[in-house]
C-alpha positions in Angstrom: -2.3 -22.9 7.2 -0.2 -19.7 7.5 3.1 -19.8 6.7 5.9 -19.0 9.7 6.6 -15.2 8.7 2.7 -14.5 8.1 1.7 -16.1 11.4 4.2 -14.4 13.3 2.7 -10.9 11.1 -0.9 -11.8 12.1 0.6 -11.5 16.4 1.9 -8.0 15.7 -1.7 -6.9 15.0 -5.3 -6.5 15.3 -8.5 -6.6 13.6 -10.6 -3.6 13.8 -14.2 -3.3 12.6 -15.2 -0.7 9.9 -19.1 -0.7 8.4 -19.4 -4.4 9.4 -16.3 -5.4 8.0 -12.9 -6.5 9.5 -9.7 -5.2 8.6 -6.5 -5.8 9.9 -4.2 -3.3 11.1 -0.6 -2.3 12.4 -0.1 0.3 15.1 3.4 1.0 16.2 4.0 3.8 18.7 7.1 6.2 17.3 7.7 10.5 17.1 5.3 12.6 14.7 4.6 12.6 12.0 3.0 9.4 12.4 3.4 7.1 8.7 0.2 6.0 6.9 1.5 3.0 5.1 -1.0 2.3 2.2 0.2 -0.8 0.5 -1.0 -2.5 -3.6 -2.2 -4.5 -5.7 -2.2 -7.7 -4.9 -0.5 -7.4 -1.6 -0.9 -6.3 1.9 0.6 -4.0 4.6 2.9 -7.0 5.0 5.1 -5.5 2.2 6.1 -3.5 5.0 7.6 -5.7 7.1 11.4 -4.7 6.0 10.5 -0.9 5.6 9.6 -1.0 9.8 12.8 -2.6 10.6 15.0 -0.6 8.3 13.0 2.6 9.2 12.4 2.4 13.4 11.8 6.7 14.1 8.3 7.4 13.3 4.6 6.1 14.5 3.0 3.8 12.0 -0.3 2.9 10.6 -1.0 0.6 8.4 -3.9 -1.8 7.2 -4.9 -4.4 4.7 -7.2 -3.0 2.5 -11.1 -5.0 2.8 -9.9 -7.8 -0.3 -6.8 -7.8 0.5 -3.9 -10.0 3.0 -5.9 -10.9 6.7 -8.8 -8.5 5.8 -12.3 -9.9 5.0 -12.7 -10.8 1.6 -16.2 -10.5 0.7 -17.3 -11.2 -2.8 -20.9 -8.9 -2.6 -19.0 -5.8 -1.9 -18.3 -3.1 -4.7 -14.9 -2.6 -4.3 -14.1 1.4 -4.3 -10.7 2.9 -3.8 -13.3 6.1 -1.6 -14.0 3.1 0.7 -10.3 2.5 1.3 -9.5 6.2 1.9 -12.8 6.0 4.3 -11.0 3.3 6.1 -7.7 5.2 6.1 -9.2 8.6 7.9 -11.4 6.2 10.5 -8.4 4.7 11.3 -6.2 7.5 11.5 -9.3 9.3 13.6 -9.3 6.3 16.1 -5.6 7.3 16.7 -5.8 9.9 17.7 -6.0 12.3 14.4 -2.5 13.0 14.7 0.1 14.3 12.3 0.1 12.1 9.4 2.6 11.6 6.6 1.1 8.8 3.7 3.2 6.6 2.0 1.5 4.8 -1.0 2.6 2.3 -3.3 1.0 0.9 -6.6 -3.0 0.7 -5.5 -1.8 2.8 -2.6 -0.9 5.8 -4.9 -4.2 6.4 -6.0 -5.6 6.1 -2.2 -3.0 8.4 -1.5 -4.3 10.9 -4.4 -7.6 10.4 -3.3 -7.0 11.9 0.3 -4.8 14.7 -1.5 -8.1 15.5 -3.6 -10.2 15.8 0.2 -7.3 17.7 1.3 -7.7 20.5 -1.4 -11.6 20.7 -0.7 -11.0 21.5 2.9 -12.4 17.7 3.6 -9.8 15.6 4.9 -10.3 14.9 8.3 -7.1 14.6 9.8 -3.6 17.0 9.0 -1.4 15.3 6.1 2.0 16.9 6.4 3.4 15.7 3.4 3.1 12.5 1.0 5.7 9.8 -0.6 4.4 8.0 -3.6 6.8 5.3 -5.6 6.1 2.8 -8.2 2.4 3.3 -8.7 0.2 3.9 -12.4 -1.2 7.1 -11.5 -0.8 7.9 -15.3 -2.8 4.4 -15.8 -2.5 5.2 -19.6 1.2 5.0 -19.7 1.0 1.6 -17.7 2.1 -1.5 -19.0 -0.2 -4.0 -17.3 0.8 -7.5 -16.5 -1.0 -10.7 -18.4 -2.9 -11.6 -15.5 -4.2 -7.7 -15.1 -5.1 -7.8 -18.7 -7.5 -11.0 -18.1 -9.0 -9.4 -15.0 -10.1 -6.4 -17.0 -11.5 -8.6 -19.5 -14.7 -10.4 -19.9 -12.9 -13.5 -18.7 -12.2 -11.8 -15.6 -14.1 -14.2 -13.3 -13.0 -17.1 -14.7 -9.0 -16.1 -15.0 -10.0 -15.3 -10.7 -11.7 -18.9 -10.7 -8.3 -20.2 -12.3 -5.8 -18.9 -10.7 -3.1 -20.7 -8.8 0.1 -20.5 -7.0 2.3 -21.4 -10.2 1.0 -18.7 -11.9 0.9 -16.3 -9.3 4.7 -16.5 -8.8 5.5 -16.4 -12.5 3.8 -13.2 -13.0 4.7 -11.7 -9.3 8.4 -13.0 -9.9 8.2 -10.7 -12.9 8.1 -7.6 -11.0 11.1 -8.0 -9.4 14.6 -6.4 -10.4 17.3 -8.9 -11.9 19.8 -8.2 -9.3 17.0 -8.5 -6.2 14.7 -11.5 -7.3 11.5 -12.5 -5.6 12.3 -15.3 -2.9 10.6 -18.6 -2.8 9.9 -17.5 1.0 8.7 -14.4 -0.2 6.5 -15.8 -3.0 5.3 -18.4 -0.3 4.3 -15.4 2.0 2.9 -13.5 -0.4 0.3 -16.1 -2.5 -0.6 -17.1 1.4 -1.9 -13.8 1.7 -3.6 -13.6 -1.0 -5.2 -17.1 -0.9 -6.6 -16.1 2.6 -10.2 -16.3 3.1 -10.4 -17.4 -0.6 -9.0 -13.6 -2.0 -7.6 -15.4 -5.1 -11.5 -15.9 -6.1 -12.2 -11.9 -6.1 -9.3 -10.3 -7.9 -11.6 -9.7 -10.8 -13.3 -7.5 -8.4 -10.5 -5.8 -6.3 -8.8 -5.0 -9.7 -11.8 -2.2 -10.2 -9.0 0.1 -9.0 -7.7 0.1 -12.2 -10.8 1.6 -13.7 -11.4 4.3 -10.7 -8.1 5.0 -12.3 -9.3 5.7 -15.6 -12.9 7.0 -14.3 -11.1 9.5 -12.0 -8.3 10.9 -14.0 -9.2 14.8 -13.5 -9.6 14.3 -9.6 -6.6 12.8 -9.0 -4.4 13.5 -11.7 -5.6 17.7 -10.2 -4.7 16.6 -6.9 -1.1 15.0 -7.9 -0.9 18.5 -9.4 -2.2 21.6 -7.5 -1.9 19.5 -3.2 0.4 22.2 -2.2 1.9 20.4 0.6 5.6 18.5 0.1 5.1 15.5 -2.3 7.6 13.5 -2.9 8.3 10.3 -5.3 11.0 7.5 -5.4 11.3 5.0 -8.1 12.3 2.2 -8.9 13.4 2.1 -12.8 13.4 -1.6 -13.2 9.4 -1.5 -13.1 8.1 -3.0 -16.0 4.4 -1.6 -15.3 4.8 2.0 -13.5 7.6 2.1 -16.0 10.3 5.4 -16.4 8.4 6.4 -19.3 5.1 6.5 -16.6 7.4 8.4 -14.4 8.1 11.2 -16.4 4.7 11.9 -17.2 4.7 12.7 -13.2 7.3 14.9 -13.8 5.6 16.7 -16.6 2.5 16.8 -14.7 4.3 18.4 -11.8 7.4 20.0 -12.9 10.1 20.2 -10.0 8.8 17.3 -7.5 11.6 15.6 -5.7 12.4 12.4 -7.1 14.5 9.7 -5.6 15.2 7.4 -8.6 16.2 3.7 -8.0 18.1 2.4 -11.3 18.9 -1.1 -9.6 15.3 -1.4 -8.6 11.7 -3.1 -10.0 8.3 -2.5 -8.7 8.7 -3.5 -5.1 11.3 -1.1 -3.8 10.1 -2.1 -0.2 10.8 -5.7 -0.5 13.6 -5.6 -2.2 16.1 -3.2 -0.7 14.1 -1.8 1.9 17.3 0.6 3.1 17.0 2.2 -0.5 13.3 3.0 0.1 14.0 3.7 4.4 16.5 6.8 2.6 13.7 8.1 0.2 11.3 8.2 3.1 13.8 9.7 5.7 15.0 12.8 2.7 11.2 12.9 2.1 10.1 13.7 5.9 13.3 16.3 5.9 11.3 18.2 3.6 
């Protein structure tokens, strides 16, 4: 059973079909740029729930990723952040195509990346105007992964997904979260709902494989993070004990001069946990 505030997020949207798979996606009409909203690991576009209210200007588009919050959650698909970015630019074409500014978090980075890389090949199919990243392990080397990320990358990955419960979940998510803006029992409710929906706690071992695209793509997207010559912009939240400061200025040496909005107060959730911090990143970001 779904708890209040995910019921009430499962009315505000719709399930669209993409290569015989459902996903579930946010539209919300608003002035151009429209925002692609790509959300992370373990999570859903519901982590955007207080960015929408904080930030009301602009269109929005947002889904859960296939494994991911009210998606389907199948357990014979191979899990490919190019699928995601596939689903992004269908869904962005059934929209209309219009101008599109993409906000990525965590997983969502590295989607984000991935479209920057079309972009520079002339093979994006819709017009990105400019990009926001924040609190993802682009540089998955200078990551420091959580416990439970460790065991899914290990060889007793399926079993640590066959294992895993609520009271482990929320330790580990809880984690994440700054000192002075700690996760919420309503929040942790919310959250391990999601991901317990159509049985997604039994494939993390195979929606992690993100992390080793990561490593498996490092020229691609580390390039594109580089050389996309339209505006990029980060914000960061310095509390983040895996995309960590010493993560972020590896960013910075990768591209010298990117406009950085940094969060001292915050951990890896910026969206959740002050959602008018991030709202001001995103609104100095679009200026640009």
């Amino acid at each position: 059973m779904l708890t209040e505030r995910v019921a009430s997020w499962l009315e505000k949207g719709e399930f669209v079909e993409f290569r015989g798979r459902r996903l579930y996606v946010q539209r919300r009409e608003g002035k151009l740029p429209m925002l692609l909203l790509l959300h992370g690991f373990p999570s859903s576009s519901f982590d955007w729930g207080p960015l929408l209210e904080a930030h009301a200007d602009n269109a929005v588009l947002m889904f859960d990723c296939l494994g991911f919050g009210l998606s389907d959650k199948p357990a014979d698909h191979q899990y490919t952040l190019g699928w995601q970015a596939d689903a992004a630019e269908e869904l962005v074409r059934q929209a209309g195509s219009p101008e599109t500014f993409v906000v990525g978090h965590d997983m969502g980075t590295s989607v984000t990346t991935e479209l920057m890389a079309r972009d520079l090949r002339g093979e994006l199919s819709f017009t990105m105007t400019g990009v926001l990243l924040f609190n993802g392990s682009i540089l998955f080397h200078l990551a420091t992964l959580t416990r439970s990320q460790k065991l899914l990358r290990s060889p007793l990955a399926r079993l640590a997904s066959r294992l895993s419960n609520k009271r482990v979940f929320v330790d580990e998510f809880s984690r994440l979260f700054s000192i002075g803006h700690p996760l919420s029992s309503e929040e942790a409710d919310d959250q391990w709902e999601l991901i317990t929906n159509n049985d997604g706690q039994r494939i993390t071992h195979l929606t992690i494989n993100y992390t080793r695209e990561r490593e498996r793509y490092t020229e691609r997207w580390h390039g594109a993070f580089r050389d996309w010559p339209g505006p990029l912009s980060l914000a960061w939240g310095l509390q983040d004990p895996v995309a960590n400061p010493r993560l972020l200025d590896g960013l910075l040496e990768l591209r010298p001069g990117v406009p950085v909005q940094k969060m001292p107060e915050l951990g890896h959730y910026p969206q959740i946990e002050d959602p008018a911090a991030i709202a001001a990143a995103l609104r100095t970001a679009l200026a640009r």
